[in-house]
KOLBADO-417344 format. One record per residue (C-alpha): residue in three letters; chain; x, y, z; residue number from 1. Coordinates in steps of 0.5 Angstrom, whole numbers, plus 500, padded with zeros to 3 digits. Example, Ala and Ser with C-alpha at 12.3 -4.5 7.8 and 13.67 -1.06 7.14 Angstrom:
! KOLBADO-417344
<atom><aa>Ala</aa><ch>A</ch><c1>525</c1><c2>491</c2><c3>516</c3><i>1</i></atom>
<atom><aa>Ser</aa><ch>A</ch><c1>527</c1><c2>498</c2><c3>514</c3><i>2</i></atom>
This chain:
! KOLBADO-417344
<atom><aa>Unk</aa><ch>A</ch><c1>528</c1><c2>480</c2><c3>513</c3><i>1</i></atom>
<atom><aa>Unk</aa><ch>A</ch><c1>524</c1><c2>480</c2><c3>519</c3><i>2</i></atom>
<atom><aa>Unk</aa><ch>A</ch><c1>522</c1><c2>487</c2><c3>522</c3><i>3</i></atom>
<atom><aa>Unk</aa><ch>A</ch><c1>523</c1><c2>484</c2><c3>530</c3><i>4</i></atom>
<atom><aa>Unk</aa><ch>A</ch><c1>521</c1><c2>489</c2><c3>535</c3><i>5</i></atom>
<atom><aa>Unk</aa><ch>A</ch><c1>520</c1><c2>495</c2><c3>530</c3><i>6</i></atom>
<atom><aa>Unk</aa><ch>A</ch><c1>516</c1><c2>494</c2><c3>525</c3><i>7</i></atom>
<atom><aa>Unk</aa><ch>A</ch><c1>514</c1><c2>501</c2><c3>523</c3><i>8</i></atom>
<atom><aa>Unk</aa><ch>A</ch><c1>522</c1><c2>502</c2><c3>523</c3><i>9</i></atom>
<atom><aa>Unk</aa><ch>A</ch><c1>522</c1><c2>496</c2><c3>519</c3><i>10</i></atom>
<atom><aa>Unk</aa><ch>A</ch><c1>517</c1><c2>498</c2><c3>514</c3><i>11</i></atom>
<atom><aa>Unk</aa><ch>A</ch><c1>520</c1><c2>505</c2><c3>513</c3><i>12</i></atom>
<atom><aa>Unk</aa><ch>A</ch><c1>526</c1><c2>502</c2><c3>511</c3><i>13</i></atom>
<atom><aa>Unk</aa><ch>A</ch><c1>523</c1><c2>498</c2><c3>506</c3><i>14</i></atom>
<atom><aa>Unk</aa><ch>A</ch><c1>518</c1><c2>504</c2><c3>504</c3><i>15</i></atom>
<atom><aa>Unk</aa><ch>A</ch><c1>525</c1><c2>508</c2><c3>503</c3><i>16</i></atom>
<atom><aa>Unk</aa><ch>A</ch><c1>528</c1><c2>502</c2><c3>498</c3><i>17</i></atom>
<atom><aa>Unk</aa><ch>A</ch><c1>523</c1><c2>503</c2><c3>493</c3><i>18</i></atom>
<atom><aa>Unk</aa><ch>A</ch><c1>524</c1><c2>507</c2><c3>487</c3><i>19</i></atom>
<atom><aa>Unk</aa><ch>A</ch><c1>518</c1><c2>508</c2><c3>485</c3><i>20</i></atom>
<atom><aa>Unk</aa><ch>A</ch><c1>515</c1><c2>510</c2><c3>491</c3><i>21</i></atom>
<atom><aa>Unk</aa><ch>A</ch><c1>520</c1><c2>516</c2><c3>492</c3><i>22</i></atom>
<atom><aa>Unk</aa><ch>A</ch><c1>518</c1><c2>517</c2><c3>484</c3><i>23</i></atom>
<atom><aa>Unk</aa><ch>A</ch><c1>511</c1><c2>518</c2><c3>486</c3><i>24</i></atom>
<atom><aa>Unk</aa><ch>A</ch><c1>512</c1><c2>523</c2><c3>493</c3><i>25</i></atom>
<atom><aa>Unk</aa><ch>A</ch><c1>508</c1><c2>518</c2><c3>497</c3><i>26</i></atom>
<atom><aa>Unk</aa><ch>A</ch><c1>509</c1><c2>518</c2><c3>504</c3><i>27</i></atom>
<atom><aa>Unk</aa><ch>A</ch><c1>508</c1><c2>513</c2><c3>509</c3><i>28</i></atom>
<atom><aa>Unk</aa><ch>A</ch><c1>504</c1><c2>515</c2><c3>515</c3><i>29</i></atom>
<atom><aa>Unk</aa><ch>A</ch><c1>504</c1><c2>510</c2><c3>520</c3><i>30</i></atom>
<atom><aa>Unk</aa><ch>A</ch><c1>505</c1><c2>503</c2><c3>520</c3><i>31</i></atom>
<atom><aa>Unk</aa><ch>A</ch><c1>504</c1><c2>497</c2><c3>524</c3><i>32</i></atom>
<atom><aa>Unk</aa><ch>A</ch><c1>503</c1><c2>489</c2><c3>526</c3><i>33</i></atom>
<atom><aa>Unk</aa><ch>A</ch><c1>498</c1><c2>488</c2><c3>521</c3><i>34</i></atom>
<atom><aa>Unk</aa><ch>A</ch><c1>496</c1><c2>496</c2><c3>519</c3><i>35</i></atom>
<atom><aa>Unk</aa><ch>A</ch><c1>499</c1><c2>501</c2><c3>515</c3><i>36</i></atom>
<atom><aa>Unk</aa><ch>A</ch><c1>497</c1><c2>509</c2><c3>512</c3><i>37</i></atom>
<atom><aa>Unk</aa><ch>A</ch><c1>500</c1><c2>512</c2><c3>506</c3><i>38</i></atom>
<atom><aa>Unk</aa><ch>A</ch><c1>500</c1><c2>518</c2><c3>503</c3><i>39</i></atom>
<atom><aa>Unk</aa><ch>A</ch><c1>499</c1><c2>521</c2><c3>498</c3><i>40</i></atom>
<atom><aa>Unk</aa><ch>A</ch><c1>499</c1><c2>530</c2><c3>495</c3><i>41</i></atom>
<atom><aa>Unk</aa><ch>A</ch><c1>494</c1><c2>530</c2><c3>489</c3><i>42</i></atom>
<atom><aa>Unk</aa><ch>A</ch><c1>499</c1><c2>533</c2><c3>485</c3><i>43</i></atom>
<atom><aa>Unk</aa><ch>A</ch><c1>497</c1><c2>536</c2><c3>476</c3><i>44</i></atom>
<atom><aa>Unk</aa><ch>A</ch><c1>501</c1><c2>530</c2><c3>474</c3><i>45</i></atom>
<atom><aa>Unk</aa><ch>A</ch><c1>497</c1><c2>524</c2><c3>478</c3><i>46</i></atom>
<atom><aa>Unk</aa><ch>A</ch><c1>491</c1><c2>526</c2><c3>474</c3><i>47</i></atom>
<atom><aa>Unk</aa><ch>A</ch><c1>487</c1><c2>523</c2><c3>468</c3><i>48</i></atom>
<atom><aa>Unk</aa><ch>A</ch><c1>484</c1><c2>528</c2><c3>463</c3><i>49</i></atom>
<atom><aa>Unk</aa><ch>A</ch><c1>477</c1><c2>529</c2><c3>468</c3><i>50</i></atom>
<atom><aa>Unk</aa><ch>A</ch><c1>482</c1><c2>532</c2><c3>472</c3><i>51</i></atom>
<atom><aa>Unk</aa><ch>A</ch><c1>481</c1><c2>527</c2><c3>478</c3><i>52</i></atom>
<atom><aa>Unk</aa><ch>A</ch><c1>486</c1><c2>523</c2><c3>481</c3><i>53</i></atom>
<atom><aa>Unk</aa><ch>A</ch><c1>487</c1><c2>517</c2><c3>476</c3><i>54</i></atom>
<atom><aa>Unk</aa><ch>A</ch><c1>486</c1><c2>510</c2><c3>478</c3><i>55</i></atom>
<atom><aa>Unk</aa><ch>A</ch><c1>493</c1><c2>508</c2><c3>477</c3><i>56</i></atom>
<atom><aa>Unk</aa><ch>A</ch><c1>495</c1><c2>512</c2><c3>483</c3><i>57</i></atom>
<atom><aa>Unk</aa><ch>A</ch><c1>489</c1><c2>510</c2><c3>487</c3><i>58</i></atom>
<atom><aa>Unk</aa><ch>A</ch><c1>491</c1><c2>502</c2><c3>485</c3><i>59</i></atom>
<atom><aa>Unk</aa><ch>A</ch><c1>499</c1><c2>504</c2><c3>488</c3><i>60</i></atom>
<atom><aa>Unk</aa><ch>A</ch><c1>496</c1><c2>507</c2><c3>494</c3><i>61</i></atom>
<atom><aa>Unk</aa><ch>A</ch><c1>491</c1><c2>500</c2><c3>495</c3><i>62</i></atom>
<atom><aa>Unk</aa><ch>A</ch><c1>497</c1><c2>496</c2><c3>493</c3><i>63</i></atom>
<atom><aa>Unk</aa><ch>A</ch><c1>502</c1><c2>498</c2><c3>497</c3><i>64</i></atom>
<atom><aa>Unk</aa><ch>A</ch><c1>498</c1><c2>499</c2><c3>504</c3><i>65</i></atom>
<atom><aa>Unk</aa><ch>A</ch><c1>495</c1><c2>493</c2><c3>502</c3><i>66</i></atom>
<atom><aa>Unk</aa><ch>A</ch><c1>503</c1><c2>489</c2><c3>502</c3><i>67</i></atom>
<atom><aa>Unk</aa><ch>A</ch><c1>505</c1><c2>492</c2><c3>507</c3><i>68</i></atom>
<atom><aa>Unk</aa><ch>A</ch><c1>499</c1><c2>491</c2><c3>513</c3><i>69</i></atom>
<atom><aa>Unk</aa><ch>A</ch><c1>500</c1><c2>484</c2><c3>510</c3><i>70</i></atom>
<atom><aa>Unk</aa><ch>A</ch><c1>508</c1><c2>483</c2><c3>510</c3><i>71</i></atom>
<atom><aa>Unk</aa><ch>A</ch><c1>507</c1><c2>487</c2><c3>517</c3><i>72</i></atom>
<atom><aa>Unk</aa><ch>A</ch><c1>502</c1><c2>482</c2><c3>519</c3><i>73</i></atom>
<atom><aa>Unk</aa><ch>A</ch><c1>507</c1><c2>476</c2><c3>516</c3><i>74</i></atom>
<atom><aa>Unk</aa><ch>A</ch><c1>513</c1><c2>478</c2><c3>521</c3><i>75</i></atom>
<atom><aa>Unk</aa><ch>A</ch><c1>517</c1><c2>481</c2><c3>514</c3><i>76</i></atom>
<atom><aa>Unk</aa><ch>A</ch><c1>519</c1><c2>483</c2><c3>506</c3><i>77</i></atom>
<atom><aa>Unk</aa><ch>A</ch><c1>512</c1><c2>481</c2><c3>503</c3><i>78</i></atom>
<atom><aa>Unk</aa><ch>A</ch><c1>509</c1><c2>482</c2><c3>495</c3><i>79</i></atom>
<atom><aa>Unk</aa><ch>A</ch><c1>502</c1><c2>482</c2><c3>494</c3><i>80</i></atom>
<atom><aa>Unk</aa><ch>A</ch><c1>500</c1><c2>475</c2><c3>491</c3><i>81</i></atom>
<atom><aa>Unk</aa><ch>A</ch><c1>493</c1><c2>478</c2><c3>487</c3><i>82</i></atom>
<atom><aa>Unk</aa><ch>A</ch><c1>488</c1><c2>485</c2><c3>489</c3><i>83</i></atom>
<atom><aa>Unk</aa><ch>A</ch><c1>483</c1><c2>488</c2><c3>488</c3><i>84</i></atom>
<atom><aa>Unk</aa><ch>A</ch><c1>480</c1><c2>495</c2><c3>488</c3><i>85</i></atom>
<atom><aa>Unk</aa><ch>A</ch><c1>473</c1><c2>497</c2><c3>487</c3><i>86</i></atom>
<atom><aa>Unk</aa><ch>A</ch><c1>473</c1><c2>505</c2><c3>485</c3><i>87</i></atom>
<atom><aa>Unk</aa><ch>A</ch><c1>467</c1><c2>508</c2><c3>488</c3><i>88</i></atom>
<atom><aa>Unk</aa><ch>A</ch><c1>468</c1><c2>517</c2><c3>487</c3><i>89</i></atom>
<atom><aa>Unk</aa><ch>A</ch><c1>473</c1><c2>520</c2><c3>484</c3><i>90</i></atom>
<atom><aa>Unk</aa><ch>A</ch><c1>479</c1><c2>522</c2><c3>487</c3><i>91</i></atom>
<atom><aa>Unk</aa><ch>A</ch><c1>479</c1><c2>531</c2><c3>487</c3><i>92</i></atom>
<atom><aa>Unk</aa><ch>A</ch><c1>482</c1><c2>532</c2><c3>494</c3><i>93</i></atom>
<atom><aa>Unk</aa><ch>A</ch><c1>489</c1><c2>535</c2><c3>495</c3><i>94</i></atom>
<atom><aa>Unk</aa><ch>A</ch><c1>491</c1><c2>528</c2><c3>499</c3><i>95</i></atom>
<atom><aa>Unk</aa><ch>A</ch><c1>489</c1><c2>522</c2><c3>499</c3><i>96</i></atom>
<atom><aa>Unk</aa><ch>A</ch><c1>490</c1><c2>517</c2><c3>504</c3><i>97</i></atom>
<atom><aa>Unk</aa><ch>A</ch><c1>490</c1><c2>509</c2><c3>504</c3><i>98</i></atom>
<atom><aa>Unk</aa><ch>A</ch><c1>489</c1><c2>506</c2><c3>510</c3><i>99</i></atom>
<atom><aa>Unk</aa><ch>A</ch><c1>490</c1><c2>497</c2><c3>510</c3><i>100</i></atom>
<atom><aa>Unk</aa><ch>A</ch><c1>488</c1><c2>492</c2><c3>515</c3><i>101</i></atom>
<atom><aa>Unk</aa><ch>A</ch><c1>490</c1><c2>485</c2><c3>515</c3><i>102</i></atom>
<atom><aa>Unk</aa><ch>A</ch><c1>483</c1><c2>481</c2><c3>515</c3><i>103</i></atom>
<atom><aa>Unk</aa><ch>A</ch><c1>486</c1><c2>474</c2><c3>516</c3><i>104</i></atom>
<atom><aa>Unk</aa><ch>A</ch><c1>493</c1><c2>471</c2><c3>517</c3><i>105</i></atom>
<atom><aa>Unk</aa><ch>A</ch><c1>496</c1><c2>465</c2><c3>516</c3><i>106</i></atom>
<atom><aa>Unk</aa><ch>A</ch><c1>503</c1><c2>462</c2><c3>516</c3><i>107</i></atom>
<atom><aa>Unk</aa><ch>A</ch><c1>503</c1><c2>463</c2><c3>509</c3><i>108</i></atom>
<atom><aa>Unk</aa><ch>A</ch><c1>499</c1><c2>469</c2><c3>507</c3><i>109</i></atom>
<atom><aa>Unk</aa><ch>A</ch><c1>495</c1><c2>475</c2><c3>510</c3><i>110</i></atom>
<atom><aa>Unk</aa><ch>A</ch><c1>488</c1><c2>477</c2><c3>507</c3><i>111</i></atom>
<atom><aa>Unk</aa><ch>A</ch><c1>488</c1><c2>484</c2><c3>507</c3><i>112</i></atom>
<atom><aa>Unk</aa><ch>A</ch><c1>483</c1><c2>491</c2><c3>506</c3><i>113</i></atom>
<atom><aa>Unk</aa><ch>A</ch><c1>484</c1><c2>497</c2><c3>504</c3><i>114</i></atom>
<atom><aa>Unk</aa><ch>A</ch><c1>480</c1><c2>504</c2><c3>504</c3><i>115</i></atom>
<atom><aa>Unk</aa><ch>A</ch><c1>483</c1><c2>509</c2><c3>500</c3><i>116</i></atom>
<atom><aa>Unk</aa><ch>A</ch><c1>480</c1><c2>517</c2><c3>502</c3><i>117</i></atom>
<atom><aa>Unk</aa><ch>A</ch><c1>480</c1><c2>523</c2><c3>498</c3><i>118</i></atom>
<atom><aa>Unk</aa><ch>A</ch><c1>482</c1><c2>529</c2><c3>504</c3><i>119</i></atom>
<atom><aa>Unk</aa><ch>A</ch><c1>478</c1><c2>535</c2><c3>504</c3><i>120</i></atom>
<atom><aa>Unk</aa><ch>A</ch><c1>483</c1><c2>542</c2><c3>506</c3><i>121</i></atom>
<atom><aa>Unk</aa><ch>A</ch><c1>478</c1><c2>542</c2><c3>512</c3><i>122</i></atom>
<atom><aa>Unk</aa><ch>A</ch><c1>480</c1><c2>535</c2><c3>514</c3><i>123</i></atom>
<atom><aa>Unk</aa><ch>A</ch><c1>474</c1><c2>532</c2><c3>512</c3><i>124</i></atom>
<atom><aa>Unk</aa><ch>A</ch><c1>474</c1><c2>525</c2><c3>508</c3><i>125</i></atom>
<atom><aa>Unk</aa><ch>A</ch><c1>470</c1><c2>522</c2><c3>502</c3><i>126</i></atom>
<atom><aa>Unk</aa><ch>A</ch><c1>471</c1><c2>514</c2><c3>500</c3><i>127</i></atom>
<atom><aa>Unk</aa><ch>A</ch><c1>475</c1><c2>513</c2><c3>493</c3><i>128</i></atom>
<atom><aa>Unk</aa><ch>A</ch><c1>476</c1><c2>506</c2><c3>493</c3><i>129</i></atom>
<atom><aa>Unk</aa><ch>A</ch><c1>476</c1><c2>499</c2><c3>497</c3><i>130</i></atom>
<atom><aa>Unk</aa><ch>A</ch><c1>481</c1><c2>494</c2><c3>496</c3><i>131</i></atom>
<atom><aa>Unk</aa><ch>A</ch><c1>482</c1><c2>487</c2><c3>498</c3><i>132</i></atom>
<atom><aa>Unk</aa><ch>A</ch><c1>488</c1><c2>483</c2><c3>497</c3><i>133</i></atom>
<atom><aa>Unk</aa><ch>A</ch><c1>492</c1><c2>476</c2><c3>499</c3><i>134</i></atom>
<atom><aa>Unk</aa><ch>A</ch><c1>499</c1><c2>477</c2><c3>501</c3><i>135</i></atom>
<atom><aa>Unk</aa><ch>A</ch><c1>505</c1><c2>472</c2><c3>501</c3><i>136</i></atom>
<atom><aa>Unk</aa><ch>A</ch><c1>512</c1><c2>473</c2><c3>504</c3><i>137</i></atom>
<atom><aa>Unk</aa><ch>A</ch><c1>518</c1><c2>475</c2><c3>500</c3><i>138</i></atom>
<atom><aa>Unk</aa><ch>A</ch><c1>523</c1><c2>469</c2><c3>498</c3><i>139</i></atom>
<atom><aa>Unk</aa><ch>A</ch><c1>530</c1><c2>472</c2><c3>498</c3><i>140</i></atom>
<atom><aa>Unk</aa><ch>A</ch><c1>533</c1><c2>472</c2><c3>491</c3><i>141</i></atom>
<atom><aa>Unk</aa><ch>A</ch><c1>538</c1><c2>468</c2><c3>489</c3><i>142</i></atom>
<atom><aa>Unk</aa><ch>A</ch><c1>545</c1><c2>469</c2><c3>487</c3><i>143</i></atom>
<atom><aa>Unk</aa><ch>A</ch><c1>551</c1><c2>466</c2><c3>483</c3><i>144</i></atom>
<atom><aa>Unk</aa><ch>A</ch><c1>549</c1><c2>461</c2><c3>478</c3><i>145</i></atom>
<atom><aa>Unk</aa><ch>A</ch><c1>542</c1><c2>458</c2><c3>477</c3><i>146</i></atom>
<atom><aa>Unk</aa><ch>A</ch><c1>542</c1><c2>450</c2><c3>478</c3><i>147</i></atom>
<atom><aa>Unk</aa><ch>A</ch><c1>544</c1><c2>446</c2><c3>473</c3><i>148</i></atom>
């Protein structure tokens, strides 16, 4: 399913497919040829028992920028082949933010990076983890009965 002349459209339309995206209430900000944002509101229940933002949380924001600025990158559906996240503060702010890059792309994959960003009520940002991934175009799934 290639995005075509509109990636953010493309982009959101999968962002909106994905159940536990909705569970989680992450927000896709921007999107584009190689490049995407998400969202998310820091909210009592994606913490840990330190009262920051669990890594968890911080690993899907990383993962799902990271898939997406690839698969954009890519010309369409995608899914991260492997990644990586570096947590370098705790996540305390009332958003965090991750905004992804393709690095390297090639017909196959898309190396991609990511900073993920605790946001102050002020605006101001802190850097809460780094990640770097490698993202494969999505195979359509087969259907009917499985070769013999």
């Amino acid at each position: 399913m290639p995005h075509e002349s509109d990636p953010e459209g493309f982009a959101r339309r999968i962002f909106e497919a994905q159940p536990f995206t909705r569970f989680l209430g992450a927000e896709l900000v921007a999107a584009g040829p190689g490049s995407a944002e998400i969202r998310i509101v820091n909210r009592p229940e994606l913490r840990q028992q330190h009262g920051f933002v669990h890594g968890g949380v911080l690993s899907y924001l990383a993962d799902n920028a990271l898939t997406f600025a690839g698969g954009l990158a890519l010309g369409g559906d995608a899914l991260t082949a492997e990644f990586k996240v570096n947590y370098v503060r705790p996540a305390t702010g009332p958003v965090i933010t991750a905004r992804a890059q393709a690095a390297a792309t090639t017909r196959g994959q898309a190396v991609c990076r990511c900073e993920a960003w605790s946001v102050a009520e002020d605006g101001t940002e802190k850097l809460v983890a780094l990640a770097q991934g490698t993202i494969v175009a999505a195979r359509p799934t087969r259907t009917g009965p499985a070769p013999a």
